[in-house]
C-alpha positions in Angstrom: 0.0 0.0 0.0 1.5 3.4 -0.9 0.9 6.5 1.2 -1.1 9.8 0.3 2.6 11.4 -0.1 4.0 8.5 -2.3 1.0 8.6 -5.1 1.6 12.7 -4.6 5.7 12.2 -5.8 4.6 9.8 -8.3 1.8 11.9 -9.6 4.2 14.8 -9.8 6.8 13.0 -11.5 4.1 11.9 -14.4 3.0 15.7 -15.1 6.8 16.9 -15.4 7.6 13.6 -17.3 4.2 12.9 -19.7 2.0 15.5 -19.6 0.5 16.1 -22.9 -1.1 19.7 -21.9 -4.8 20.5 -21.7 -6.8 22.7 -23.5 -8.7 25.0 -20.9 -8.1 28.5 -21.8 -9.8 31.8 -21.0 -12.7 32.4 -23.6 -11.1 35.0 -26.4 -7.3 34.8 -24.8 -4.0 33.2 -26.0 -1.5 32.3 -24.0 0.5 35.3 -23.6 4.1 36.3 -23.5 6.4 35.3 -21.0 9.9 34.0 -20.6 9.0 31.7 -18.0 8.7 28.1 -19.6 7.0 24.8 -17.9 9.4 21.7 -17.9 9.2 20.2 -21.2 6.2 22.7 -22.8 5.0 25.8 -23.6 5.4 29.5 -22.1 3.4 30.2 -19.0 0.0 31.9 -18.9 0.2 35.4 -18.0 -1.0 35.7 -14.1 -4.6 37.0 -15.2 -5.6 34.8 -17.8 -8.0 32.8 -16.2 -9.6 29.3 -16.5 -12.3 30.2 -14.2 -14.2 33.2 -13.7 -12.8 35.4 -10.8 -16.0 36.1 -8.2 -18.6 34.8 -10.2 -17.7 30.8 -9.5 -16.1 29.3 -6.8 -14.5 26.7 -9.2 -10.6 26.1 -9.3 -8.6 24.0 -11.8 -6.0 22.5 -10.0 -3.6 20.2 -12.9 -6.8 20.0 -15.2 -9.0 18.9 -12.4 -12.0 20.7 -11.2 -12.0 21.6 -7.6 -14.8 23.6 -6.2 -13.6 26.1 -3.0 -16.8 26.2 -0.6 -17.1 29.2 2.5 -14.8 27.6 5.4 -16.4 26.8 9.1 -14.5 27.2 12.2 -11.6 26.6 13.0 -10.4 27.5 9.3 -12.8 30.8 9.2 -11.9 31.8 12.7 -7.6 31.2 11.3 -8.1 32.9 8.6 -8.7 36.5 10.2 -5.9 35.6 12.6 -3.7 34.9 9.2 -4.7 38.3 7.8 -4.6 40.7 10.4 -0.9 39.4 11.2 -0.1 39.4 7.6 -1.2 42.3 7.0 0.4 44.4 9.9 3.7 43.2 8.8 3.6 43.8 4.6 7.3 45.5 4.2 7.1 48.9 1.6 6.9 48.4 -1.6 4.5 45.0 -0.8 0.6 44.8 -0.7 -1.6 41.8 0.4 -4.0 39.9 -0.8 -6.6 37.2 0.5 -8.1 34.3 -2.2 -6.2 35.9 -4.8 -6.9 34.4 -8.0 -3.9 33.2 -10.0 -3.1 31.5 -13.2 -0.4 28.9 -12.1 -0.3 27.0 -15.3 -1.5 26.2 -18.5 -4.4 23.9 -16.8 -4.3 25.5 -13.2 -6.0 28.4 -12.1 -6.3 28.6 -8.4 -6.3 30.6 -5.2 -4.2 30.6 -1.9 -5.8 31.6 1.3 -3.7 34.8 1.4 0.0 36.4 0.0 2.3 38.7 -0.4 3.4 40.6 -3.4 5.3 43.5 -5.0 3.1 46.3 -6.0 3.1 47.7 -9.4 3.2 46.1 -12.5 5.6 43.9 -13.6 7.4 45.3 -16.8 8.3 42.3 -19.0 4.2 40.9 -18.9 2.9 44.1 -18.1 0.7 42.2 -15.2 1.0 42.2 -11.4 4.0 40.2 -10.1 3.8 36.8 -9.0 3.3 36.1 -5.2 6.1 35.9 -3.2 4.6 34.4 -0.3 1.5 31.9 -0.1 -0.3 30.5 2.8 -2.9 28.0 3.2 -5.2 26.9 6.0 -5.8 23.3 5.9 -8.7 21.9 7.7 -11.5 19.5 5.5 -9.4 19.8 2.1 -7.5 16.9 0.6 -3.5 16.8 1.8 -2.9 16.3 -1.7 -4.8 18.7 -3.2 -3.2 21.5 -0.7 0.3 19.7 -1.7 -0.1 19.6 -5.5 -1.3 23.4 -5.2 2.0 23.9 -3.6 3.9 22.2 -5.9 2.5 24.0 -8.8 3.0 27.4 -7.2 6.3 27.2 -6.5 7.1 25.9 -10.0 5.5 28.7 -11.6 7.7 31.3 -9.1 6.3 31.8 -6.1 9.0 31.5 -4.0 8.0 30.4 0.0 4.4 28.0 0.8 3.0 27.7 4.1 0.5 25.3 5.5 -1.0 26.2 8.7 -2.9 22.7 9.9 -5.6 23.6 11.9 -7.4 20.0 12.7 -6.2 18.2 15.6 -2.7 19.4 16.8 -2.3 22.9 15.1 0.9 23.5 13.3 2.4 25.3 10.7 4.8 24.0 7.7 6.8 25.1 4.8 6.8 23.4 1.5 10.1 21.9 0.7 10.7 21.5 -3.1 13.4 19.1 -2.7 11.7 16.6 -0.8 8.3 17.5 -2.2 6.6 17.3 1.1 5.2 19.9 4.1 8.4 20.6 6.3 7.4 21.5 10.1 8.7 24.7 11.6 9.6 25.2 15.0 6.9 26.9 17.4 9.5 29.4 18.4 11.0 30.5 15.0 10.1 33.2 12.7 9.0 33.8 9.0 11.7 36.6 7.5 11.6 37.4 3.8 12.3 40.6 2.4 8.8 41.6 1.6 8.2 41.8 5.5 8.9 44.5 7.6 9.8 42.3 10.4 10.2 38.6 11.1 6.7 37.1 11.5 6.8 34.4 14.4 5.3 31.4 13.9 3.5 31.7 17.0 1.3 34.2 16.1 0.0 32.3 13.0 -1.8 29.9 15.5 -2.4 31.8 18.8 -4.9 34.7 18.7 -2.7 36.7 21.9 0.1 36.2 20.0 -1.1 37.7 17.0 -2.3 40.5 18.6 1.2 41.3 20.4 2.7 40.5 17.1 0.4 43.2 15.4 1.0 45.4 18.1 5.1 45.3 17.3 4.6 45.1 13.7 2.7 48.9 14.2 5.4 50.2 16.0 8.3 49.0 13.8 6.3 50.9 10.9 6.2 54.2 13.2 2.2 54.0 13.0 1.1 58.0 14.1 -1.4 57.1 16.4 1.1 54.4 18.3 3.6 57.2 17.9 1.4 60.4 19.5 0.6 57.4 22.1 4.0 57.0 23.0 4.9 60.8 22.8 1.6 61.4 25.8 3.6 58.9 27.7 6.4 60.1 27.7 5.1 63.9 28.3 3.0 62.9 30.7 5.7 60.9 32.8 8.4 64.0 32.1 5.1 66.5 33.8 4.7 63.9 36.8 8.0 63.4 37.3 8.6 67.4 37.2 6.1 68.1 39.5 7.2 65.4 42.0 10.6 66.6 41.7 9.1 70.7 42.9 7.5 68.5 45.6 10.3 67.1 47.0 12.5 70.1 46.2 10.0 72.4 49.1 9.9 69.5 51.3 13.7 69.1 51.7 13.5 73.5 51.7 11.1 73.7 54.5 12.5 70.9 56.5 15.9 72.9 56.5 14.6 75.9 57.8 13.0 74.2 60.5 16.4 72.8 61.7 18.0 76.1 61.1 15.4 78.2 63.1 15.7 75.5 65.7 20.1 75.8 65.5 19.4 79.9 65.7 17.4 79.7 69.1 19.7 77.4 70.6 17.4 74.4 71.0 18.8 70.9 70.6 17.9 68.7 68.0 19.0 65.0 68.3 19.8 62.7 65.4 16.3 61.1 65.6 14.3 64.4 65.5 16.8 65.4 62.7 16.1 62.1 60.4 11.9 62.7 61.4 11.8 65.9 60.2 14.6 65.4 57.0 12.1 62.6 56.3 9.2 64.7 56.0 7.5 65.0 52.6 4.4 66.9 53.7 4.7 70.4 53.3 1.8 71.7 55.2 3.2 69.6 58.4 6.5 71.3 57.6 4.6 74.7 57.7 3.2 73.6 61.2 6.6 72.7 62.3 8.1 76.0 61.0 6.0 78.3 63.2 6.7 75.9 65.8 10.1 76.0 66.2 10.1 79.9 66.0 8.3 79.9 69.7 8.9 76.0 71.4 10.7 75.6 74.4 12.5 72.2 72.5 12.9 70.3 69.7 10.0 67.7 70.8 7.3 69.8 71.0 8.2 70.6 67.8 7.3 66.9 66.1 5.5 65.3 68.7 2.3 67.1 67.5 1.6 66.7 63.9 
């Protein structure tokens, strides 16, 4: 018996080896120039020309095959706005997202990854949008096989890094590895760095909600977000005007303390190192006042600071 990964190496190896091409094409459209080539056959389809019709249907052609992509139900719905908030926080300049992004893969595949990441503009030598850099799926109900042969024909058309987050039973998230042609694990702790992201994305936050959000909230401040910024600057304003006006505080409390001791010195009346300290430690100016007329008419230093 051969496993779902073995008939998925095998199945790969036929299409580079024997495939005889198929003849789904947009209604009206050629194939396009492009100086990308499949292994063995003709040019690739320009990114736009597609099989399917983009938000009428929610067909796919994935290798010639008909896949239909229904509405997800939790846990893939609920991972999917955790995938795109995160995603989207950490887009480097230059880069825009982009969530079920239709894309023309191949000359009989026309399909759409949960979300990516790609260069902005319009890429000179086809004139259309650039390939994705970056592709993620959310794998829940589909087919292992499907999700792998998807990733298989995306990175052979360009698209150079493909995620997997596996969201039924023990979540995790994996890379695609074209060498091995299988879903490589990554490690809980690491991060996802690629120059079309403005900071390292841990892996962590593609699977934990609090995570995400923390992630988010570092992703805003690395791209010197305003309102994160003004928040910062009322902080620290706010700290510099507290810390001022404790400062005044403590500058008239150590004031008034002194000229209690000095009117006490001037009249002659002995002070020992206890009633020193008590009234050096003093922070309350209005008991400092009290103590100040005090010691101007008090027969010694105790009847000073016994009464507060």
């Amino acid at each position: 018996m051969t496993s779902d990964g073995d008939q998925f190496r095998v199945k790969m190896s036929a299409m580079d080896e024997n495939h005889a091409g198929y003849d789904l094409k947009a209604p009206g459209q050629g194939l396009g120039s492009s100086s990308l080539r499949l292994p063995g056959r003709g040019p690739f389809p320009p990114l736009d020309e597609h099989l399917v019709e983009p938000e009428v249907t929610r067909d796919e052609i994935i290798g010639g095959r008909r896949i239909v992509a229904m509405p997800a139900n939790p846990p893939h719905a609920n991972q999917q706005l955790v995938l795109d908030q995160v995603l989207a926080t950490h887009l480097a300049p230059g880069y825009v997202g982009a969530v079920d992004l239709l894309t023309r893969h191949d000359v009989d595949s026309d399909f759409a990854s949960d979300a990516c990441v790609y260069k902005e503009g319009v890429e000179p030598e086809t004139g259309t949008r650039y390939l994705e850099e970056l592709a993620f799926e959310i794998v829940s109900e589909q087919n292992t096989a499907d999700v792998s042969e998807k990733a298989f024909i995306m990175h052979r058309r360009g698209v150079r890094r493909i995620f997997a987050i596996f969201v039924k039973g023990k979540k995790r998230v994996c890379e695609w590895s074209p060498e091995s042609r299988s879903w490589r694990l990554l490690d809980i702790s690491s991060s996802i760095a690629a120059p079309c992201l403005l900071k390292p994305l841990p892996v962590a936050a593609l699977l934990d909600a609090a995570v995400a959000a923390n992630a988010v909230a570092e992703a805003l401040i690395a791209q010197g977000n305003p309102v994160i910024q003004n928040l910062k600057a009322t902080v620290r304003s706010e700290g510099k005007a507290e810390g001022f006006a404790e400062g005044q505080a403590e500058g008239r409390a150590e004031a008034s303390a002194a000229a209690v001791l000095e009117v006490l010195e001037e009249r002659g009346i002995a002070v020992n190192e206890a009633q020193r300290q008590k009234i050096l430690d003093c922070q309350d100016l209005d008991r400092l006042r009290r103590w100040l007329r005090r010691a101007v008419v008090a027969p010694s230093a105790e009847e000073v600071t016994s009464v507060s």
